[in-house]
C-alpha positions in Angstrom: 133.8 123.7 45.6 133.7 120.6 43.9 131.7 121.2 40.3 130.2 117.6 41.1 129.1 118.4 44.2 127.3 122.0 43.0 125.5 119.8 39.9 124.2 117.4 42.3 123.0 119.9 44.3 121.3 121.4 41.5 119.8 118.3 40.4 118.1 117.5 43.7 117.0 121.2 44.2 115.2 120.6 40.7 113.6 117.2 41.6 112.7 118.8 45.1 110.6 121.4 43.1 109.0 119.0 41.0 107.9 116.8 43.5 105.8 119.9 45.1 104.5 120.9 41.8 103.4 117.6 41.1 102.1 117.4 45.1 100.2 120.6 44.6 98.8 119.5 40.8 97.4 116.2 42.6 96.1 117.8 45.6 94.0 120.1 42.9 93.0 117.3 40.5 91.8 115.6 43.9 90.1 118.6 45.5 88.1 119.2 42.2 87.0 115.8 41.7 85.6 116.2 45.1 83.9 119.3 44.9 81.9 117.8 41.9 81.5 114.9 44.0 79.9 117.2 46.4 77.0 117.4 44.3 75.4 114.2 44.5 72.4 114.2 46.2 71.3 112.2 49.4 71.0 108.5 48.6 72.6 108.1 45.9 75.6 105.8 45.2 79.1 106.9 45.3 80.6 106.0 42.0 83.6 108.8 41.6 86.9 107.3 41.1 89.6 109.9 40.3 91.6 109.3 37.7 94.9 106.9 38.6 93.3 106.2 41.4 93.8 102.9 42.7 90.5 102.1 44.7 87.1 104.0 46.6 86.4 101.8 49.8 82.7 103.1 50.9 81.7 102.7 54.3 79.1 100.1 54.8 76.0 101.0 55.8 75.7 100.3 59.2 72.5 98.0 60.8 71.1 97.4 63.9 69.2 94.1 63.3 65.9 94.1 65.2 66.5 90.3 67.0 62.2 90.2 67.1 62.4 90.7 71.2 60.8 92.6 73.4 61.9 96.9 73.5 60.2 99.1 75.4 57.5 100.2 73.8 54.0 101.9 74.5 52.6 105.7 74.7 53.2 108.0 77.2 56.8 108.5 78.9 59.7 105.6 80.3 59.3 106.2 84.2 62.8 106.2 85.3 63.4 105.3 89.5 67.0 106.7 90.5 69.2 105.7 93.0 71.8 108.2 93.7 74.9 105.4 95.8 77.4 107.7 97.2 77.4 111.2 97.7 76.0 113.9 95.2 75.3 117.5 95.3 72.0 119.0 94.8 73.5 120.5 91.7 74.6 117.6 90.4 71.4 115.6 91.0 69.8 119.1 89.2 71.6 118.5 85.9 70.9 114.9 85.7 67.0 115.8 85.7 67.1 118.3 84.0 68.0 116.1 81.0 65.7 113.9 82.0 62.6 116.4 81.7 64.4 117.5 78.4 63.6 114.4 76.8 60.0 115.9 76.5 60.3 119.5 76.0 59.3 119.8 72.4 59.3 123.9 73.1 63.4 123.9 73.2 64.1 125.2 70.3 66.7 122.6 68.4 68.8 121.0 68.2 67.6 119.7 71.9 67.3 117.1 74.0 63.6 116.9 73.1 64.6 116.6 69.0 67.6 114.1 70.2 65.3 111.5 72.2 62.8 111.7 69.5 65.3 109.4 67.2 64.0 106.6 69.1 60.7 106.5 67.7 62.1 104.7 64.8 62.5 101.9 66.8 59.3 99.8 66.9 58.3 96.2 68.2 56.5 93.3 65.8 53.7 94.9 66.5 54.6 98.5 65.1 54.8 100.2 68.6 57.5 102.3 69.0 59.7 103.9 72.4 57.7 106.3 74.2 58.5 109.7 73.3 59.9 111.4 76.9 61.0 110.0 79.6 60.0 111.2 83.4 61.7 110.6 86.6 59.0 109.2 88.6 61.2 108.6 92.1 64.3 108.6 93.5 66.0 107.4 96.9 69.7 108.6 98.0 72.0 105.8 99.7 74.4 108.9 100.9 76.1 106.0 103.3 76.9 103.1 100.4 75.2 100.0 102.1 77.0 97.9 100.4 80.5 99.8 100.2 82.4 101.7 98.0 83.5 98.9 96.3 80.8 96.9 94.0 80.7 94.0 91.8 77.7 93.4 89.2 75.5 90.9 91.8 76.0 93.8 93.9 74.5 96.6 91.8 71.3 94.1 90.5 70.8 93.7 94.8 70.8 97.5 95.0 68.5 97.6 92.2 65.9 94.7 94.2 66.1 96.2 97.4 64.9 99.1 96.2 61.5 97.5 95.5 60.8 98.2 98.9 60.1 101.7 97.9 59.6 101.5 93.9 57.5 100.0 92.2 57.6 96.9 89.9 57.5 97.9 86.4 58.6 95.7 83.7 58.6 99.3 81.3 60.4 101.3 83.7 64.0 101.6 84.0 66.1 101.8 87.1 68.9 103.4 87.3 71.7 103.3 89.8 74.4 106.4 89.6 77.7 106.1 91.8 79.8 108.8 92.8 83.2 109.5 92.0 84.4 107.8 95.4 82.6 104.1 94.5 84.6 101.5 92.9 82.5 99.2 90.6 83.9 96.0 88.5 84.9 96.9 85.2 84.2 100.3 85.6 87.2 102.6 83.4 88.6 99.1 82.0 85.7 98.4 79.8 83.0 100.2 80.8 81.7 103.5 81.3 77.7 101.8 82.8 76.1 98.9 81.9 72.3 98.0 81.7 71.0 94.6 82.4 67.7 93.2 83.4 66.5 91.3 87.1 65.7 87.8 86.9 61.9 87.3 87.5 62.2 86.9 91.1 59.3 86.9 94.1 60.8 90.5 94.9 60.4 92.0 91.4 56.8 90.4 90.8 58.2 87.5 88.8 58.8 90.0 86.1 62.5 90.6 84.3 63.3 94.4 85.1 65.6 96.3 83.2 68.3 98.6 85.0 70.8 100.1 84.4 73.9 101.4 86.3 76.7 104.5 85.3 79.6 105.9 87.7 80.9 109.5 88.0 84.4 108.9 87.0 86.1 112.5 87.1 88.7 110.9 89.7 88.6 107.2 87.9 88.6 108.1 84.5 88.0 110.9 83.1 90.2 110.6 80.3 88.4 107.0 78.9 84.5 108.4 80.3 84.0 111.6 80.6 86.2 112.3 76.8 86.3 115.1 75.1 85.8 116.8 78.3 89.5 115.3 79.3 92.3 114.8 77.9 91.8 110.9 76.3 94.3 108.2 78.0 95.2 106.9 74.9 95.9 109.1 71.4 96.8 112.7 70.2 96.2 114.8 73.7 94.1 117.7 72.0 93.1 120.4 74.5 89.9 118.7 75.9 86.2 120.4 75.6 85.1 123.2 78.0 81.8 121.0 79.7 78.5 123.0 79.0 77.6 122.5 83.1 81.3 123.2 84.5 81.4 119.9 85.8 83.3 117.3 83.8 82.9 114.5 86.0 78.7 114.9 85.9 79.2 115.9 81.9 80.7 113.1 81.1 77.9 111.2 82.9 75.3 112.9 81.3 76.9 111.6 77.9 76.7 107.7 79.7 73.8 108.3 81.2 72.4 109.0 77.7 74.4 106.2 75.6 73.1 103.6 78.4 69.4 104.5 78.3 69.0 104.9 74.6 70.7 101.5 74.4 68.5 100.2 77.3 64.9 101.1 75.7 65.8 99.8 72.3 67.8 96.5 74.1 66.3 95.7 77.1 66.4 91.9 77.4 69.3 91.6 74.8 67.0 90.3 72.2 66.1 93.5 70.7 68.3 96.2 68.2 71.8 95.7 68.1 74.6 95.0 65.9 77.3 92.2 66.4 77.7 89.6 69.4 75.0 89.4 72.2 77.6 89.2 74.5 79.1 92.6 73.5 76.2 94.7 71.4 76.4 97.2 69.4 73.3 99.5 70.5 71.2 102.9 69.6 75.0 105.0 70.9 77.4 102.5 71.7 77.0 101.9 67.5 78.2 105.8 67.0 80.8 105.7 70.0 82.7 108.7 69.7 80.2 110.8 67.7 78.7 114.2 68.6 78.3 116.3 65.9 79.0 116.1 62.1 82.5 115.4 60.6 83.3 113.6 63.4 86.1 110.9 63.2 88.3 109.1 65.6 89.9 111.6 68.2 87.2 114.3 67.0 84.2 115.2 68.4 82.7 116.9 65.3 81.4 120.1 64.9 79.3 120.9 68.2 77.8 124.5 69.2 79.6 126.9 71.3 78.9 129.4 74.1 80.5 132.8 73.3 80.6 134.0 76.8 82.1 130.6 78.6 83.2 128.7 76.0 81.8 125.4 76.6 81.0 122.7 74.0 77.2 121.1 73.5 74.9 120.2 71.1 71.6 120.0 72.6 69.5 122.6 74.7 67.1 121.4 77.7 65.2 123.2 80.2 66.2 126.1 82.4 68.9 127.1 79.7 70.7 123.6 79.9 73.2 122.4 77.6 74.6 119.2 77.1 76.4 116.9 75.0 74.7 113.7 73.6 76.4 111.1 71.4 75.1 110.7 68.3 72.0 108.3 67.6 71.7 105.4 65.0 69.1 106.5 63.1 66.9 103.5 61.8 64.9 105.5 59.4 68.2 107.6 57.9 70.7 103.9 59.0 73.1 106.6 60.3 74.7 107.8 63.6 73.1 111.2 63.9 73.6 114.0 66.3 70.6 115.4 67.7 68.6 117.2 65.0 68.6 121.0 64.5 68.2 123.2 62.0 71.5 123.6 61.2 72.9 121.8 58.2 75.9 121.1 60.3 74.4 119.1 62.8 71.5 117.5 61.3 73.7 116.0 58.8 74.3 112.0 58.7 77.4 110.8 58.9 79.4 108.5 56.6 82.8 108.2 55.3 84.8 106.7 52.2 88.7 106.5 51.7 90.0 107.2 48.7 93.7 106.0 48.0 95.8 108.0 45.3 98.7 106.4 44.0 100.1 105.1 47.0 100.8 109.0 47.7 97.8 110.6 49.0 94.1 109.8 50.2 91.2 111.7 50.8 89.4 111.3 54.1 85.6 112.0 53.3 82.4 112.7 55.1 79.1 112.7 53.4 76.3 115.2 55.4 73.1 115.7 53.5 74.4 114.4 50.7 77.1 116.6 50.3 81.0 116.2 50.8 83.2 117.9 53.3 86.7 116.7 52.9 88.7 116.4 56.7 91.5 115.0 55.7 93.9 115.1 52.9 96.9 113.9 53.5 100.8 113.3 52.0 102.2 109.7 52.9 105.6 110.6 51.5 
């Protein structure tokens, strides 16, 4: 063989080892620096920079700006009225209250439904008065036969809502709630929506008061993959094995995740002059902020770290009556001014969530998450 050829292959099997030597000596310069990192305590500022490092890009906070309007506040529990359009098993219309008597269980041990809700007592009006603390179901009527089709546009979901005066009652701090089965087509529904809340004009039929309401679909034969995620495999993105669902139903799961985002964004938002972040057009609310987020650690594509059942396997991370579990999306906290998934005891889950990105050398960056004011590196990555 050629004596060139052997030298050059001898130089490149030298610079191939020191390019992992010096890979391995930066991953633990970087690692170190961000175990003592690790130490800083909740609240402080982040002011490491490693050394040769080219920038630290923190997170910004994130704020919901309170727009001075009208939330719904008082004592006591939201009445929710129901409308179940299209056709629902008593199992299915089980779960759904069971979350909804959750909401004031303050006996499930946490993290629970109960210590989840509870979040949205930092929201409070001009006049101090925050969302009541539980919500009840006061009624609900079934429209097994879809009066108005299986095919609905927006006007048609607010007349669904108004007809159904004729057995509700008007209450400007209730919600309503319409839920269509899997079978119902409704505009916008899996394109850019999961559900939608709104309010009534003040009209003769709703006592010349603006009701809120509030519609979400089952979409296990729509969309699972954009609303009933991490329970399917997402449409878009890395197709990671999805989530076991805590009730065995990923359709009503997934749901119970909208159904949550929606009403949390509805009590804090109802007339669109209230919490949110961004355009009024398109707000960011109370979950819609913190889309994506269900426990600690969690990033794009990741769910974070959740709780699960050794016998079935399922995901969740929050317990409700009558051994329930389900998975909620993570809060923006106003007191803590961080998504948080619902509170337990567990340093995992209670912890806030908030990232920085640190770039090294063009080479290699360090994807952070701060919980409790502690690091816990998920990411670090070689670019070359």
């Amino acid at each position: 063989m050629d004596r060139s050829v052997i030298s050059g292959r001898k130089i490149a099997a030298v610079q191939a080892v020191a390019l992992v030597a010096l890979a391995v000596c930066l991953v633990n310069q970087v690692a170190a620096e961000a175990r003592s990192l690790a130490q800083v305590t909740e609240g402080e500022p982040i002011a490491w920079v490693p050394s040769g490092a080219k920038f630290l890009v923190p997170e910004p906070p994130l704020i919901l700006t309170y727009h001075n309007g009208p939330i719904l506040a008082g004592v006591g529990k939201v009445p929710v009225y129901v409308i179940w359009y299209g056709n629902f098993s008593e199992p299915q219309k089980m779960m759904v209250r069971d979350f909804f008597s959750s909401t004031g269980d303050a006996n499930c041990p946490a993290p629970s439904v109960n210590s989840w809700w509870k979040m949205t007592g930092g929201y409070k009006n001009l006049e101090g008065v925050s969302v009541p603390q539980a919500v009840t179901l006061e009624a609900e009527i079934c429209d097994f036969g879809c009066s108005h089709g299986k095919t609905l546009s927006s006007a048609d979901i607010e007349t669904i809502v108004v007809n159904s005066l004729s057995t509700f009652p008007s209450d400007a701090n209730a919600l309503y709630m319409i839920f269509t089965s899997h079978d119902v087509v409704v505009a916008d529904f899996c394109t850019s929506q999961c559900g939608s809340h709104y309010a009534t004009p003040a009209l003769n039929a709703t006592g010349g008061k603006q009701l809120p309401y509030a519609w979400v679909g089952n979409p296990e034969s729509q969309c699972a993959g954009k609303c009933a995620w991490p329970f399917a495999k997402p449409e878009y993105g890395p197709a990671d094995t999805p989530l076991l669902p805590p009730n065995g139903d990923i359709g009503m799961d997934g749901m119970i995740i909208n159904i949550a985002a929606i009403m949390a964004g509805t009590v804090t938002n109802p007339f669109n002059s209230g919490f949110y972040q961004g355009d009024g057009a398109a707000p960011l609310e109370a979950a819609t902020a913190c889309t994506g987020m269900f426990g600690a650690g969690a990033y794009s594509g990741y769910a974070g770290q959740l709780l699960h059942d050794e016998v079935t396997g399922d995901s969740y991370n929050a317990k409700g009556i009558n051994n329930r579990k389900f998975l909620l999306p993570a809060l923006w906290d106003p007191v803590s001014l961080n998504c948080t998934p619902p509170p337990s005891s567990s340093r995992l889950l209670s912890g806030k969530i908030r990232r920085s990105l640190v770039t090294y050398d063009g080479n290699m960056y360090v994807d952070s998450t701060l919980v409790d004011g502690r690091v816990v590196i998920q990411k670090l990555m070689m670019l070359w």
